[in-house]
PDB file of N, H, CA, C and O in Angstrom:
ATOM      1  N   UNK A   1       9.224 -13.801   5.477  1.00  0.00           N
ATOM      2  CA  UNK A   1       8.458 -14.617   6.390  1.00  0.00           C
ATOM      3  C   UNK A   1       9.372 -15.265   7.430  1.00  0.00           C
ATOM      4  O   UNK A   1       9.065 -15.410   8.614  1.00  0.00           O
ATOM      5  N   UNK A   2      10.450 -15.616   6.908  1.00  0.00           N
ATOM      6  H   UNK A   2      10.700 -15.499   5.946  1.00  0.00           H
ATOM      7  CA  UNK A   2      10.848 -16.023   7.903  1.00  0.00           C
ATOM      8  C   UNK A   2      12.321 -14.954   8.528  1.00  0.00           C
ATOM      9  O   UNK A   2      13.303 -15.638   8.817  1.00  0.00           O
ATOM     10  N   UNK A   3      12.469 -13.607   8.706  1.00  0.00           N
ATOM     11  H   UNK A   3      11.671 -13.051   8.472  1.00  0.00           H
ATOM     12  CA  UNK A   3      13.265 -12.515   9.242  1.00  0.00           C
ATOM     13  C   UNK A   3      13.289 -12.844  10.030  1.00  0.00           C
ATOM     14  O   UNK A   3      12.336 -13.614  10.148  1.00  0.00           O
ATOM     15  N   UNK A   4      14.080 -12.777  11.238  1.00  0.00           N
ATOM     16  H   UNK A   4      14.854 -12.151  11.142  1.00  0.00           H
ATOM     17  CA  UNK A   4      14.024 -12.863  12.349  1.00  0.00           C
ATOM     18  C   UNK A   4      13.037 -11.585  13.183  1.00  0.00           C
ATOM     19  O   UNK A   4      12.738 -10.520  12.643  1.00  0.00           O
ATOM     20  N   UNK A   5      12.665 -11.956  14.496  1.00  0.00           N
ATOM     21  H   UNK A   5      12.908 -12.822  14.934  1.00  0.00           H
ATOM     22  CA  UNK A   5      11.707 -10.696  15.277  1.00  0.00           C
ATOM     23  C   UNK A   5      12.015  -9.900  15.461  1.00  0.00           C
ATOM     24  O   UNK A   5      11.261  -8.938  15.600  1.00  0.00           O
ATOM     25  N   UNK A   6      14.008  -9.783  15.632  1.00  0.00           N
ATOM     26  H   UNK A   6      14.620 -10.565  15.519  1.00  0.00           H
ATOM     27  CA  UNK A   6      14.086  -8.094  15.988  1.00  0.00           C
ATOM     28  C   UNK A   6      14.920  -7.541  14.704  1.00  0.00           C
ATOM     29  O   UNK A   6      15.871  -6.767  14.591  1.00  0.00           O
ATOM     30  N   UNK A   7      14.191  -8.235  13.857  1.00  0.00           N
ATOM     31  H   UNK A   7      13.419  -8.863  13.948  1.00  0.00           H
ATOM     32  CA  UNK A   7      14.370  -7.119  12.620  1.00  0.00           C
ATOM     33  C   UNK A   7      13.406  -5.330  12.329  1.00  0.00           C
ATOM     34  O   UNK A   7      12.591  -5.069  11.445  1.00  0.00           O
ATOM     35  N   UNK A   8      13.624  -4.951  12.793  1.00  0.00           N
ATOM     36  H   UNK A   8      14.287  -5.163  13.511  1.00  0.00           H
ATOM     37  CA  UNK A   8      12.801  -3.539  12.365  1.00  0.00           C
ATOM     38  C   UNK A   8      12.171  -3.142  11.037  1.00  0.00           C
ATOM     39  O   UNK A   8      12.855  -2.817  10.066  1.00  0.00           O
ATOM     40  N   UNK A   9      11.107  -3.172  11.032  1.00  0.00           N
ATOM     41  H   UNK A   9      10.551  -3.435  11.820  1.00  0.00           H
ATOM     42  CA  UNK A   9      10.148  -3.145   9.925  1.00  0.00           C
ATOM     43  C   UNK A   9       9.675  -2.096  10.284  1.00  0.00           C
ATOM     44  O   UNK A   9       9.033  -2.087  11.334  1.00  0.00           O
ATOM     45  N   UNK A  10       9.861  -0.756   9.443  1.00  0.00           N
ATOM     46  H   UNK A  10      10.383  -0.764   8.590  1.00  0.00           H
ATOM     47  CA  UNK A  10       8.901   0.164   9.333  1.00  0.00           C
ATOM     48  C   UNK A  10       7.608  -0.135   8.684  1.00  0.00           C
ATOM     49  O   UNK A  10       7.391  -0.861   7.714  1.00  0.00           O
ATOM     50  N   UNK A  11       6.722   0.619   9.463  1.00  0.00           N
ATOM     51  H   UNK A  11       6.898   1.208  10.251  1.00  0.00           H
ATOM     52  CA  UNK A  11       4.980   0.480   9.147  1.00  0.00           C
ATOM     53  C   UNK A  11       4.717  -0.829   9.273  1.00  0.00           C
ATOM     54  O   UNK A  11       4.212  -1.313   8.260  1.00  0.00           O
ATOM     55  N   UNK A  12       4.859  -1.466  10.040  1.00  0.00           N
ATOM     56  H   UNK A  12       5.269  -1.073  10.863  1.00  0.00           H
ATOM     57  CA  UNK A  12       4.659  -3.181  10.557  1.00  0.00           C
ATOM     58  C   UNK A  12       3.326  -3.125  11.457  1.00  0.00           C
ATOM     59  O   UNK A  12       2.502  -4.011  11.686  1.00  0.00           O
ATOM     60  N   UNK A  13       3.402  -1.512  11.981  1.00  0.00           N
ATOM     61  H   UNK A  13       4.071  -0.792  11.795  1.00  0.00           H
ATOM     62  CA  UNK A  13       1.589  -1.606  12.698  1.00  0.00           C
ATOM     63  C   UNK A  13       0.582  -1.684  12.104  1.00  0.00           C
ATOM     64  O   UNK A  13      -0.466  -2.093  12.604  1.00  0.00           O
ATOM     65  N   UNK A  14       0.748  -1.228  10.691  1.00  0.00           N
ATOM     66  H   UNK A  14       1.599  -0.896  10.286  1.00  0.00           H
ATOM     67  CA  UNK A  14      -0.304  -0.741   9.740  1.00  0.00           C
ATOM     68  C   UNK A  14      -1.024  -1.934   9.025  1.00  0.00           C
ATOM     69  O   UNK A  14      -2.046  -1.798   8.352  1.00  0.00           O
ATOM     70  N   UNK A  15      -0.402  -3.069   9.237  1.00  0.00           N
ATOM     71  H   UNK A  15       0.428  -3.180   9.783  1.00  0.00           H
ATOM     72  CA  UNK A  15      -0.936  -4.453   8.739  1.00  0.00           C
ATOM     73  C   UNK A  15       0.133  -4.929   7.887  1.00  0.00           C
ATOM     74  O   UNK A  15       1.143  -4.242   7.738  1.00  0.00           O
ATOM     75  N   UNK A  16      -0.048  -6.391   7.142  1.00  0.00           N
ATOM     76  H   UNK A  16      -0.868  -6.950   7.263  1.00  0.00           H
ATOM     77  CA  UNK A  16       1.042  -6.766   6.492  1.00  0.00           C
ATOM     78  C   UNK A  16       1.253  -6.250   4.974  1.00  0.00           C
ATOM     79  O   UNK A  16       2.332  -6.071   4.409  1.00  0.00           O
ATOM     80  N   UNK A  17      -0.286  -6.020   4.361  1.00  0.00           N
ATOM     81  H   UNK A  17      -1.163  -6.166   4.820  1.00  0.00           H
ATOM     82  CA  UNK A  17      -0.445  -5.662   3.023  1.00  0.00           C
ATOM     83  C   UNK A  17      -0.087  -4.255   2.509  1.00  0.00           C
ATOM     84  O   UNK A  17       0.419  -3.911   1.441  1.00  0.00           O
ATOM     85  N   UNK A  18      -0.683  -3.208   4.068  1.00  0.00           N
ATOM     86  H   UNK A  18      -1.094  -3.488   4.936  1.00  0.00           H
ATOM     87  CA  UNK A  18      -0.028  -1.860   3.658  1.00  0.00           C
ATOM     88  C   UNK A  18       1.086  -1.705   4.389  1.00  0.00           C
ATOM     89  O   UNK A  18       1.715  -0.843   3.775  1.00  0.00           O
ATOM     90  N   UNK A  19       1.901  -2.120   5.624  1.00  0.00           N
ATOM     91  H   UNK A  19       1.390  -2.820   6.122  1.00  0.00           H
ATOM     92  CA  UNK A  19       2.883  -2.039   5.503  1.00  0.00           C
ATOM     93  C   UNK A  19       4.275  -2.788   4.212  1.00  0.00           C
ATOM     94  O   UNK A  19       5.430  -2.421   3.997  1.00  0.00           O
ATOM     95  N   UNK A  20       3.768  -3.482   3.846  1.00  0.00           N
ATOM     96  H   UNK A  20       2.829  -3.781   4.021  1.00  0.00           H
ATOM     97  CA  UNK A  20       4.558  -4.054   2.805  1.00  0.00           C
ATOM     98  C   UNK A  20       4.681  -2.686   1.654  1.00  0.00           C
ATOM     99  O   UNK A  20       5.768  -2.194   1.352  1.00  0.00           O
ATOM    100  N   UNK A  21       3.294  -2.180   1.078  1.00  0.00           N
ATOM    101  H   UNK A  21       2.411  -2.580   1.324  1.00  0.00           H
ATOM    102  CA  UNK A  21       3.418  -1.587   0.401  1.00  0.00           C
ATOM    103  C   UNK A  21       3.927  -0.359   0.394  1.00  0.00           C
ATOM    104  O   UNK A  21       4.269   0.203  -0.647  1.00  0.00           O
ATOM    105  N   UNK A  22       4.030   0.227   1.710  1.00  0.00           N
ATOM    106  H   UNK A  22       3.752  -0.229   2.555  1.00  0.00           H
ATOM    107  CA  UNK A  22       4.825   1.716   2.252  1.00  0.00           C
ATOM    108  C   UNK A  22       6.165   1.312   2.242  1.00  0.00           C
ATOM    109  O   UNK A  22       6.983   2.183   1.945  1.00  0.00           O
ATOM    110  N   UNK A  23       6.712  -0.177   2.582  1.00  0.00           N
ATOM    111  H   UNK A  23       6.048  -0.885   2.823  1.00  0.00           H
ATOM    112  CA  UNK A  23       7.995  -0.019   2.380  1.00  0.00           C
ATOM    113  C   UNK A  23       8.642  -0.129   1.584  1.00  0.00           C
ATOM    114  O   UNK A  23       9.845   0.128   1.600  1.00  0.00           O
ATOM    115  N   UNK A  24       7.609  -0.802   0.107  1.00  0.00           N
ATOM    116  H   UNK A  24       6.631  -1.011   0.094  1.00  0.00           H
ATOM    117  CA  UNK A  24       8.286  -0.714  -1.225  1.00  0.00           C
ATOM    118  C   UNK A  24       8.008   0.360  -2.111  1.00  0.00           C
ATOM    119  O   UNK A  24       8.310   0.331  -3.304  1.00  0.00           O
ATOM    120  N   UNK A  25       7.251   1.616  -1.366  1.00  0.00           N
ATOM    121  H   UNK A  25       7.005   1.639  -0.397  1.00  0.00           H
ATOM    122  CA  UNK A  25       7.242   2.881  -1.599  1.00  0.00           C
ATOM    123  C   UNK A  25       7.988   3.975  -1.362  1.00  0.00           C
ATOM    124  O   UNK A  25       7.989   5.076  -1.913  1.00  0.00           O
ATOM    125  N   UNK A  26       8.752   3.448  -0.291  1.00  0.00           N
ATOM    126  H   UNK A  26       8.751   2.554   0.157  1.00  0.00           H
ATOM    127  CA  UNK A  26       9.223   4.510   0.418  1.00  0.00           C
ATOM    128  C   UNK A  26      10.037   5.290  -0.116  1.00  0.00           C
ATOM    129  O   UNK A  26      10.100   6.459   0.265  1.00  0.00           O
ATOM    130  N   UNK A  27      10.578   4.965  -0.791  1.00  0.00           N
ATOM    131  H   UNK A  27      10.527   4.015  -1.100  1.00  0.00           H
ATOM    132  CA  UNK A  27      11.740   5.712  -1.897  1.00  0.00           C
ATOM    133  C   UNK A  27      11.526   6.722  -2.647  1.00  0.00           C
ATOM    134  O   UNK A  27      12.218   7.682  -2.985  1.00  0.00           O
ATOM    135  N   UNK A  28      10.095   6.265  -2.949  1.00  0.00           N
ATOM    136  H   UNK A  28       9.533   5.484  -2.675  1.00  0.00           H
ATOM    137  CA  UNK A  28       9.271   7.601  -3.737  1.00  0.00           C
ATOM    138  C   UNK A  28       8.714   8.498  -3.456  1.00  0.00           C
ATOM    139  O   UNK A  28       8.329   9.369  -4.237  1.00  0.00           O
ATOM    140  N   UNK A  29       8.503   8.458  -1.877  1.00  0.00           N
ATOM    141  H   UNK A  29       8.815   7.750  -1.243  1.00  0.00           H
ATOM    142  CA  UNK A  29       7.971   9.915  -0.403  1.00  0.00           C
ATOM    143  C   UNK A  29       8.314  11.181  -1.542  1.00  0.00           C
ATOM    144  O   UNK A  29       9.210  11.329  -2.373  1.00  0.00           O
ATOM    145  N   UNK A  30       7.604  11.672  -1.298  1.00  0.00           N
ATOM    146  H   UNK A  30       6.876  11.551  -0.623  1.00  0.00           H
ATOM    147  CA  UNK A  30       7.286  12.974  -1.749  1.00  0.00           C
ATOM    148  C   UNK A  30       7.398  13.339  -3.448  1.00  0.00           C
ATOM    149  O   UNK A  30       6.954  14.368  -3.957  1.00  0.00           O
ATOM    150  N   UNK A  31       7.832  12.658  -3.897  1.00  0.00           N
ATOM    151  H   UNK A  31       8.193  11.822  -3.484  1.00  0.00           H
ATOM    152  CA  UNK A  31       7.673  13.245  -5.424  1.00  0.00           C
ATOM    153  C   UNK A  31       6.713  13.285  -6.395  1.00  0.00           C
ATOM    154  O   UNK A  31       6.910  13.301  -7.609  1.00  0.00           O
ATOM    155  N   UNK A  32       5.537  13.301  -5.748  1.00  0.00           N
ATOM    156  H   UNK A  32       5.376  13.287  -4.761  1.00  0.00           H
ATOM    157  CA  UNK A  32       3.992  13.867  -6.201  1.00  0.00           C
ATOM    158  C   UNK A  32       3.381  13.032  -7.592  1.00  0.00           C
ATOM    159  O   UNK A  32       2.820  13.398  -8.624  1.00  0.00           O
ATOM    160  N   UNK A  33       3.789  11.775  -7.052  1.00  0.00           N
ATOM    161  H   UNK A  33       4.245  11.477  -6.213  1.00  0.00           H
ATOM    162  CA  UNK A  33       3.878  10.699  -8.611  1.00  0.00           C
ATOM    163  C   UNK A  33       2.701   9.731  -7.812  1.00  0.00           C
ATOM    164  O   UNK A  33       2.477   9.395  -6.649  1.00  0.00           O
ATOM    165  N   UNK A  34       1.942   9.439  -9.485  1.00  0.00           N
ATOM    166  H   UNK A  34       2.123   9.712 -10.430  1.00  0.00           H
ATOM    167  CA  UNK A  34       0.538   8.356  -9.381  1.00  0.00           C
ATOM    168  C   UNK A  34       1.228   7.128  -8.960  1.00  0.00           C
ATOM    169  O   UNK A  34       2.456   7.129  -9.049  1.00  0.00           O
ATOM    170  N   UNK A  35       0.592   6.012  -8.487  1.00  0.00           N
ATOM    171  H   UNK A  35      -0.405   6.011  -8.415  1.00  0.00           H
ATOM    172  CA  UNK A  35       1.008   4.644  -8.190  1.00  0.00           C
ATOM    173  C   UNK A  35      -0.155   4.322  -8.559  1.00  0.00           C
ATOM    174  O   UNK A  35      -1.131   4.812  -7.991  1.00  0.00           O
ATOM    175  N   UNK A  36      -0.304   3.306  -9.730  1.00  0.00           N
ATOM    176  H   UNK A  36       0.489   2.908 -10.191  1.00  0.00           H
ATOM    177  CA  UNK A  36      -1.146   2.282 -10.035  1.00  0.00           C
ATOM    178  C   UNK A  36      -1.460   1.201  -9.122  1.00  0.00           C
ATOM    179  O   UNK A  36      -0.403   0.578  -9.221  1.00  0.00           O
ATOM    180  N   UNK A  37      -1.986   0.702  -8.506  1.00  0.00           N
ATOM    181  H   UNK A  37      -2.845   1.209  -8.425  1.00  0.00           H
ATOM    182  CA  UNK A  37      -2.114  -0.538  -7.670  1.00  0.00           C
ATOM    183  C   UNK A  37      -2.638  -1.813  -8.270  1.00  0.00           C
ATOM    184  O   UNK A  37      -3.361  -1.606  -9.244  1.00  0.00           O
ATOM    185  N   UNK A  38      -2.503  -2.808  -8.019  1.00  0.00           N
ATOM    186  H   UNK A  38      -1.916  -2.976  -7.228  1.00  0.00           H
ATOM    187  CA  UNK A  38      -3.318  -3.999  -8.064  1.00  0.00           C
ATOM    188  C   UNK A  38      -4.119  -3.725  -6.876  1.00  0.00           C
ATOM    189  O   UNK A  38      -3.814  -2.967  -5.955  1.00  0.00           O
ATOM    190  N   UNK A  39      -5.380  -4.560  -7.020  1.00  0.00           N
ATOM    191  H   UNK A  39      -5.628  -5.176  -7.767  1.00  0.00           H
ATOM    192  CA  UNK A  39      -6.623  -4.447  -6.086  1.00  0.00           C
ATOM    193  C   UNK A  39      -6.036  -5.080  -4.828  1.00  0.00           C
ATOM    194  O   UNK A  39      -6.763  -4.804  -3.873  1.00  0.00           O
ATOM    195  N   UNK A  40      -5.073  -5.768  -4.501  1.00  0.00           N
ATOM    196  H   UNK A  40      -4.483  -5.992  -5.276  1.00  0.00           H
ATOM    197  CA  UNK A  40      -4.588  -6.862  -3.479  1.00  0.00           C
ATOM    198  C   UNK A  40      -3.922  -5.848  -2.866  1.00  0.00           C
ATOM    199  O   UNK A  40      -3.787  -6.056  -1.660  1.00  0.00           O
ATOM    200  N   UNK A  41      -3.266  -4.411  -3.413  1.00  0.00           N
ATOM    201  H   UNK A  41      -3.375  -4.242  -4.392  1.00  0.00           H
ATOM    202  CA  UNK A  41      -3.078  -3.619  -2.705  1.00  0.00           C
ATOM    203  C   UNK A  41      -3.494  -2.184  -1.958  1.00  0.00           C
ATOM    204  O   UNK A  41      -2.931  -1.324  -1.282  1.00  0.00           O
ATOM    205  N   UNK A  42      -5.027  -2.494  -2.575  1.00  0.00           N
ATOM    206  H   UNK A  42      -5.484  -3.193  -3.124  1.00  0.00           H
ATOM    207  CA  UNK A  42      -6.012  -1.509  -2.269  1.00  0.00           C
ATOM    208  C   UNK A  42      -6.006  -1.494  -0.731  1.00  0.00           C
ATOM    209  O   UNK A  42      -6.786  -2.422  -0.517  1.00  0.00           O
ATOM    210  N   UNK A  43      -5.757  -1.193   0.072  1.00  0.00           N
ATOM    211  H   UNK A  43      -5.123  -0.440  -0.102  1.00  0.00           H
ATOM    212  CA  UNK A  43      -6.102  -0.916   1.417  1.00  0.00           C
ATOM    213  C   UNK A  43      -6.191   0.621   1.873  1.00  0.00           C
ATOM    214  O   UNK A  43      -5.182   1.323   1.799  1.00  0.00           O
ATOM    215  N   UNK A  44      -7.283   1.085   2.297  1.00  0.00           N
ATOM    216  H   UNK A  44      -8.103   0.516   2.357  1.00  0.00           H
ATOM    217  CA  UNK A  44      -7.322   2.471   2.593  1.00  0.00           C
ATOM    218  C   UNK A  44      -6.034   2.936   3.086  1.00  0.00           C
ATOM    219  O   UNK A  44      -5.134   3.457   2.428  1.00  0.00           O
ATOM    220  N   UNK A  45      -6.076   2.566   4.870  1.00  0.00           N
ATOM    221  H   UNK A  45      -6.807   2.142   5.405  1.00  0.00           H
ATOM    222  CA  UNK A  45      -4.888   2.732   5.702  1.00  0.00           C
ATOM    223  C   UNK A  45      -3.818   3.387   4.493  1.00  0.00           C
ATOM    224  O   UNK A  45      -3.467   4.539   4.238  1.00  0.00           O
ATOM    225  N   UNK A  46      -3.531   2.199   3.963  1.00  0.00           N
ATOM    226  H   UNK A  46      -3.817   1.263   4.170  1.00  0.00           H
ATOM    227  CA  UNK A  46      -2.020   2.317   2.897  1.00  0.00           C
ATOM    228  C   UNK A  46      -2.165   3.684   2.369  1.00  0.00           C
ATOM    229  O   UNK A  46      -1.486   4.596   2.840  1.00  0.00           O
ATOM    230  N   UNK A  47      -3.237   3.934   1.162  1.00  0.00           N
ATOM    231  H   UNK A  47      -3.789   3.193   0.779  1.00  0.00           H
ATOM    232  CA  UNK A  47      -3.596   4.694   0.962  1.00  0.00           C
ATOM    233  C   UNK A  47      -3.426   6.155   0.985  1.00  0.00           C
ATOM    234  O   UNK A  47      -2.940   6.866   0.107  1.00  0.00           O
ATOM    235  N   UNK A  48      -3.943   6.514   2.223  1.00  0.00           N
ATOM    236  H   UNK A  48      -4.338   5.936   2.936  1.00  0.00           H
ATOM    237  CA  UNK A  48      -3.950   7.413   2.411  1.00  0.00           C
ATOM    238  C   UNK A  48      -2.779   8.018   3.127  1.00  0.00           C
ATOM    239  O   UNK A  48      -2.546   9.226   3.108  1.00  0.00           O
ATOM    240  N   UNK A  49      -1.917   6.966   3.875  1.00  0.00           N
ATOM    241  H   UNK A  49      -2.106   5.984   3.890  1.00  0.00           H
ATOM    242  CA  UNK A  49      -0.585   7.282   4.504  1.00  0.00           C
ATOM    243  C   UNK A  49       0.005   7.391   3.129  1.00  0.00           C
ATOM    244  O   UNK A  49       1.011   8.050   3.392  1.00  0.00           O
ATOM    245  N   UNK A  50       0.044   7.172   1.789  1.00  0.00           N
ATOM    246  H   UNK A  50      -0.774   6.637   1.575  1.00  0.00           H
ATOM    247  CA  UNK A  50       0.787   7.452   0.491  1.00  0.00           C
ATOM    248  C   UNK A  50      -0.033   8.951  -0.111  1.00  0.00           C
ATOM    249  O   UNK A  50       0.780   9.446  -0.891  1.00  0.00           O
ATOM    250  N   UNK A  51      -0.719   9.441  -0.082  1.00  0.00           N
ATOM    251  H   UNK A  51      -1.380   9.039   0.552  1.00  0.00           H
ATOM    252  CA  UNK A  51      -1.114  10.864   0.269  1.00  0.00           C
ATOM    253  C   UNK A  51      -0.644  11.366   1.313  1.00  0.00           C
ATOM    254  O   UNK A  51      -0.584  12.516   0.879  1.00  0.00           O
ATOM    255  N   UNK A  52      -0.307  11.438   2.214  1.00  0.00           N
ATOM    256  H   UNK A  52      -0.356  10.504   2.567  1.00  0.00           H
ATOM    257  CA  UNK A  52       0.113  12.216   3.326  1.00  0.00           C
ATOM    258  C   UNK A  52       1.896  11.893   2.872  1.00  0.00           C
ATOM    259  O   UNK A  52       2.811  12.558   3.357  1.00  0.00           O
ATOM    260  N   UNK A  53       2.062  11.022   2.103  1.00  0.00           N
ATOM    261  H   UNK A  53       1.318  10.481   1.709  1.00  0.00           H
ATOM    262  CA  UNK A  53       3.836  11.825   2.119  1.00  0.00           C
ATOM    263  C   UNK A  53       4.033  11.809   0.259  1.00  0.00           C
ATOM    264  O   UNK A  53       4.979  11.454  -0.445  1.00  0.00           O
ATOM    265  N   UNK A  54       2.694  12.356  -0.072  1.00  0.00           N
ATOM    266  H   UNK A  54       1.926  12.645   0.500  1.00  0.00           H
ATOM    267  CA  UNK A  54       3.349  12.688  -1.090  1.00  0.00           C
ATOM    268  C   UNK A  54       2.995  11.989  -2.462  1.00  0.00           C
ATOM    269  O   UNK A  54       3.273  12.612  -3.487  1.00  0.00           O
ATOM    270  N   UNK A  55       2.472  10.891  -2.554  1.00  0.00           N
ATOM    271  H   UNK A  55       2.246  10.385  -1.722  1.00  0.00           H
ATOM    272  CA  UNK A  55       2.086  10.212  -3.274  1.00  0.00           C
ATOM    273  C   UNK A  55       0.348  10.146  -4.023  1.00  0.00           C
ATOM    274  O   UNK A  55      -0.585  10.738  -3.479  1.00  0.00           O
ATOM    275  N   UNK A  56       0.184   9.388  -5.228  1.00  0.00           N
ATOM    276  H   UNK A  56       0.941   8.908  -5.670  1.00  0.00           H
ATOM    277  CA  UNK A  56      -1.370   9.241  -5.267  1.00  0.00           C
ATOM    278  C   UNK A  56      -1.585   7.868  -5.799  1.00  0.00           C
ATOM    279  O   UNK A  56      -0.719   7.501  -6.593  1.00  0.00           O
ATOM    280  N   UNK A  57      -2.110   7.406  -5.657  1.00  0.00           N
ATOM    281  H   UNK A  57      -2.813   7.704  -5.012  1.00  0.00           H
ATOM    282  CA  UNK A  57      -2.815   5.711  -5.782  1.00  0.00           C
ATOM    283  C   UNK A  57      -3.603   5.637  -5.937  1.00  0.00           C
ATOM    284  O   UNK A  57      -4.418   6.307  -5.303  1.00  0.00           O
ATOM    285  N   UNK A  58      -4.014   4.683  -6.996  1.00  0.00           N
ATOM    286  H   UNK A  58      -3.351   4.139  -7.511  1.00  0.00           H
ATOM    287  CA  UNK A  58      -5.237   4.759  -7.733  1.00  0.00           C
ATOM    288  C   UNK A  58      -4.967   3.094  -8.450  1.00  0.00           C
ATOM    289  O   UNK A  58      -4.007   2.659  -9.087  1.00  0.00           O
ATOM    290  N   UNK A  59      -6.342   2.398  -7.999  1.00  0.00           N
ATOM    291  H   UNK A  59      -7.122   2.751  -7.482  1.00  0.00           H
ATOM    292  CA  UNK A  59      -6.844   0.814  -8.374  1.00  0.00           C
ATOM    293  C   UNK A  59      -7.812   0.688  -8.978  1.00  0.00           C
ATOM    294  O   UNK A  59      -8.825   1.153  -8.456  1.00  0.00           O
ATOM    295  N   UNK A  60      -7.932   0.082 -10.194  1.00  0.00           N
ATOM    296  H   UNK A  60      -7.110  -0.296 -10.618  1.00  0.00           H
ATOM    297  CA  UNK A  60      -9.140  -0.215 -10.660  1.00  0.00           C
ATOM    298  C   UNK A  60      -9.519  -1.901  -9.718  1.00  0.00           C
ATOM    299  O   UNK A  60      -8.793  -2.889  -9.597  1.00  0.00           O
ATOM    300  N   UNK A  61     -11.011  -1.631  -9.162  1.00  0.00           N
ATOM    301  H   UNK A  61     -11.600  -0.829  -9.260  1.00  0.00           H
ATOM    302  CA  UNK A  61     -11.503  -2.439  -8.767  1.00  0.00           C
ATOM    303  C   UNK A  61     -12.473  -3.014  -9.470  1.00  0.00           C
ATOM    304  O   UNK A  61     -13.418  -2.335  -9.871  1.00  0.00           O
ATOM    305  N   UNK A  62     -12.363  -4.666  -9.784  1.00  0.00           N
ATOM    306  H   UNK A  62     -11.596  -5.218  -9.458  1.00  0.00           H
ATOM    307  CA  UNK A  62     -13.563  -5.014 -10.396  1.00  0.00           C
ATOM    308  C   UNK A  62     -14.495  -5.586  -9.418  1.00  0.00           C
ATOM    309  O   UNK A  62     -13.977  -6.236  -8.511  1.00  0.00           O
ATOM    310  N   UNK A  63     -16.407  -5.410  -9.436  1.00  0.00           N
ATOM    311  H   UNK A  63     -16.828  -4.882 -10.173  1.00  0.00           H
ATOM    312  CA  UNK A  63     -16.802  -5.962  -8.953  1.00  0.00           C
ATOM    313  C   UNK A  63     -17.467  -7.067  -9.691  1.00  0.00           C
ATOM    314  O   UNK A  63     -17.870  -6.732 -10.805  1.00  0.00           O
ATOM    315  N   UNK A  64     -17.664  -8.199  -9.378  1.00  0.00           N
ATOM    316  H   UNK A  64     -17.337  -8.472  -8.474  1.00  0.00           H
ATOM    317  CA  UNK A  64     -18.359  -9.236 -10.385  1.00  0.00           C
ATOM    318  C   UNK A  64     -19.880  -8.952  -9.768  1.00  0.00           C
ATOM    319  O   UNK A  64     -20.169  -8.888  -8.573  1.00  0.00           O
ATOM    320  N   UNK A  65     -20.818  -8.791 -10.963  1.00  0.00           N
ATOM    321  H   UNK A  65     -20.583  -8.843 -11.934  1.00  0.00           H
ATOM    322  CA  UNK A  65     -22.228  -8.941 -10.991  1.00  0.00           C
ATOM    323  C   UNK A  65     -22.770 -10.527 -10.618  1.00  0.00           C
ATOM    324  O   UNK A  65     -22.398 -11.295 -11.505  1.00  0.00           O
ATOM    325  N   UNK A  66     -23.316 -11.012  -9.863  1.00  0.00           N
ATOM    326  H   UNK A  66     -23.619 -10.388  -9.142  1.00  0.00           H
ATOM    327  CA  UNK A  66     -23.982 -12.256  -9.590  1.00  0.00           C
ATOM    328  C   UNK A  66     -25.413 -12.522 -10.276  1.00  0.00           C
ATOM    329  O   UNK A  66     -26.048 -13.575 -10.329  1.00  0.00           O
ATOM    330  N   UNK A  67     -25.741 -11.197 -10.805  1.00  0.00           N
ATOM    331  H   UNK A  67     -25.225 -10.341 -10.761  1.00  0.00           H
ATOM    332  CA  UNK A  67     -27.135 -11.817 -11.242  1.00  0.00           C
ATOM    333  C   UNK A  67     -27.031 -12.362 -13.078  1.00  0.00           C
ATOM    334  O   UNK A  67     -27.967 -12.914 -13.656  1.00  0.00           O
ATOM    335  N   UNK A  68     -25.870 -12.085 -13.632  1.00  0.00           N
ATOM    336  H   UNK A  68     -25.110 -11.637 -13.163  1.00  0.00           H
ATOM    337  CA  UNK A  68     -25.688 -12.673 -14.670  1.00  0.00           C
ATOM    338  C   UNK A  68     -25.719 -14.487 -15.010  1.00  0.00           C
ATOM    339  O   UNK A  68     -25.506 -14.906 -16.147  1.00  0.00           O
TER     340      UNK A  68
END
């Protein structure tokens, strides 16, 4: 949070949640391995840029029922 601005952040366009998560992925590009997520890191975008180099991700999402 507090880096300075002309620090270079790859995937910094992609938002803060999936770029965060591509860059603590990145290491693992291409070796055709599941990533469990927490739901906080469910973001499509992310997602699917972790399929396109190689990766698969997969979150269990809970939804809470309101009529209980």
């Amino acid at each position: 949070k507090n880096a300075p601005d002309l620090l270079c952040r790859p995937y910094k366009a992609m938002g803060k949640t999936a770029g965060l998560l591509l860059r603590m992925l990145s290491s693992y590009f291409g070796m055709g391995r599941y990533i469990v997520l927490d739901s906080g890191f469910c973001v499509l975008k992310a997602i699917v840029k972790l399929k396109r180099n190689g990766l698969f991700g997969c979150a269990l999402i809970k939804i809470e029922d309101s009529k209980t």
